[in-house]
N, C-alpha and C positions, 0 to 999 in steps of 0.2 A: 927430429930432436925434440925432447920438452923447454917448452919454452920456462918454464919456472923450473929449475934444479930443487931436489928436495930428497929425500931420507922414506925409504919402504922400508918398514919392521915387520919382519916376517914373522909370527907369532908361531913357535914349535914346539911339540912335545918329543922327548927320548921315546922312542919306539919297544918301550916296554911291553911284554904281554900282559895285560889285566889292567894295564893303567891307560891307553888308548883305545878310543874306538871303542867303547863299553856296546854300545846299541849294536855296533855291526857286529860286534862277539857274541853276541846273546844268539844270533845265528850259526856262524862260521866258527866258533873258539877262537880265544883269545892270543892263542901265535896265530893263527890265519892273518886275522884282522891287526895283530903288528906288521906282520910280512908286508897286507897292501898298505899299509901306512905309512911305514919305512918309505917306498913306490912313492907316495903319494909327494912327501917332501922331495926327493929329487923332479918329480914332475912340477911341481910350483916355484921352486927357485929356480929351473931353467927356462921359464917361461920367461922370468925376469929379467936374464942374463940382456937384453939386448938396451933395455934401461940405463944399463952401466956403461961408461963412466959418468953422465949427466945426472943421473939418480945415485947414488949409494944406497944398496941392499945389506939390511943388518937383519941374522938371524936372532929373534928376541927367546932365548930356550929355556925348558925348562924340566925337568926332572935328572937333568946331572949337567957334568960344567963340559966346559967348548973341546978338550980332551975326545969327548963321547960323540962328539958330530964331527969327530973331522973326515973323514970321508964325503963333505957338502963342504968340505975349507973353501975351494976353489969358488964357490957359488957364491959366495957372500962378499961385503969386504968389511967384515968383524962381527963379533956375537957379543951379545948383550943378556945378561942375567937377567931372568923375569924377578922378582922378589915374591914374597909371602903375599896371600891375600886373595880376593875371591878378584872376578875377572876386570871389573870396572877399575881395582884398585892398581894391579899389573899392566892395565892398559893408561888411565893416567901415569904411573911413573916410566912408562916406556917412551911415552910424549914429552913431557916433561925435560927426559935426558934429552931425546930427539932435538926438540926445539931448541936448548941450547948453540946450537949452530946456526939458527935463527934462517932457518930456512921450512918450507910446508913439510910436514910430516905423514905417509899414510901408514895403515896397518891392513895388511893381510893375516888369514890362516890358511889351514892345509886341508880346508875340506870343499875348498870350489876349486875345482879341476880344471874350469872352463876358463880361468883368469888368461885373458892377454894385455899383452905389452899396451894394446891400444885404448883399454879402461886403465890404466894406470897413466898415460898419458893425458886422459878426458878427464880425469881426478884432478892431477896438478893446473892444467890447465886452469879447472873450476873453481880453485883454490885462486887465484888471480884475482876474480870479485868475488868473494862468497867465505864467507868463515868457516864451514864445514861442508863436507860429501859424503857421501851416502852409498854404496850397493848392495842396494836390495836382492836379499834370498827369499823364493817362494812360502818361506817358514815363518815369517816374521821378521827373521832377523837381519843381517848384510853380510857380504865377505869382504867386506871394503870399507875402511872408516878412516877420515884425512881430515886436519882442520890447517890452516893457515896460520896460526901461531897456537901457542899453550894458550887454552881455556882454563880457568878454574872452573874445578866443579862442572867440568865437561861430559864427565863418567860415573857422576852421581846420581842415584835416583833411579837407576834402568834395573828394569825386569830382566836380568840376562837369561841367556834359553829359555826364552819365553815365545809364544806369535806377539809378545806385546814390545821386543823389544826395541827395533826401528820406533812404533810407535811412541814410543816412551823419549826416545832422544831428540825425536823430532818436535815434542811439546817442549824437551828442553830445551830445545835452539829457541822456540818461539817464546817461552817465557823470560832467558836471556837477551831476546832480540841479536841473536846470531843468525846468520843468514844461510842457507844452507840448501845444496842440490843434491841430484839423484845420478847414480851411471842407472843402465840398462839392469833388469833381473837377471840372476844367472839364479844356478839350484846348487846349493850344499851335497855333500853324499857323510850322511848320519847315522843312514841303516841299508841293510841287503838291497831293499826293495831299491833304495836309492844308485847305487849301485849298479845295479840289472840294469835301467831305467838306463846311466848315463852311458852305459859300453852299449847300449844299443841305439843311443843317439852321433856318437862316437865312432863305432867300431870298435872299440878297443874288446880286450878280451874277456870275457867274465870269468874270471879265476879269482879264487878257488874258490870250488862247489859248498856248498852249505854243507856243514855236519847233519851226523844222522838224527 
């Protein structure tokens, strides 16, 4: 069980074609790469499933209202409207709400495959002493981000999709004097190659083949 109870906001997008997965489309087209996206969100909120009930899993959505994901009803226990705004600003007002239950908060997305139950337990835990965590993607950036209460100004400042953007949050923990740990690296899947790369660390299947 986790010893600290707390709120995962599972950050999604509507499996649109042309509006998801841009980089893996540029390979596969644009419904390929919604089909495995589509895939991709039921593969990350079941991984969560075993969290619940000590965790509350809220899917945070965004390109149409809770209507358009119900078929992932079950997975969650409620959805949360992302708002207007570029990513730093969607992700403060999703902590923000969070926090109000005055319990740790993390955030996930849907492009590390590899998340289990037991980095999301190493999270809340680390949240006990530590104001912020961290999981670091090979890219720069993390698929895991949790602080222990609402930060102001937690989410300001950062390079997002950038290699600088861990970097960048991790000067801001230090120049707040927040205190702040790391899970294990895991790899994001952003493009083909990424892709390829994780069904053959995996097993899983590589489908579907790259357009001509």
């Amino acid at each position: 069980m986790i010893d600290r109870t707390g709120t995962v906001l599972v950050y999604l997008k509507y499996p649109e074609p042309g509006r998801v997965k841009t980089r893996l489309a540029a390979t596969i087209g644009i419904q390929a790469a919604a089909e495995l996206y589509r895939g991709w969100i039921g593969v990350v909120l079941g991984r969560l499933q075993s969290l619940r009930p000590a965790a509350s899993v809220i899917g945070a959505i965004d390109g149409a209202g809770p209507e358009a994901f119900a078929a992932w009803g079950n997975l969650v226990d409620g959805w949360w409207q992302q708002p207007d705004g570029d990513l730093g600003a969607r992700l403060d007002e999703g902590f923000r709400h969070a926090h109000a239950a005055d319990r740790p908060v993390l955030a996930v997305g849907t492009d590390c495959l590899e998340i289990e139950p037991d980095a999301v337990h190493e999270a809340f835990d680390l949240l006990r002493s530590n104001d912020a965590v961290f999981g670091p993607t090979g890219d720069g950036g993390y698929y895991l981000v949790g602080t222990a209460r609402y930060l102001t100004g937690f989410f300001k400042g950062i390079r997002w999709s950038t290699p600088n953007t861990l970097r960048d949050h991790f000067l801001r923990c230090h120049e707040s004097d927040w205190r702040a740990e790391l899970l294990p690296t895991l790899t994001d899947i952003d493009t083909w190659d990424d892709w390829v790369a994780y069904c053959r660390r995996t097993g899983a299947e590589i489908a579907p083949p790259p357009t001509p």
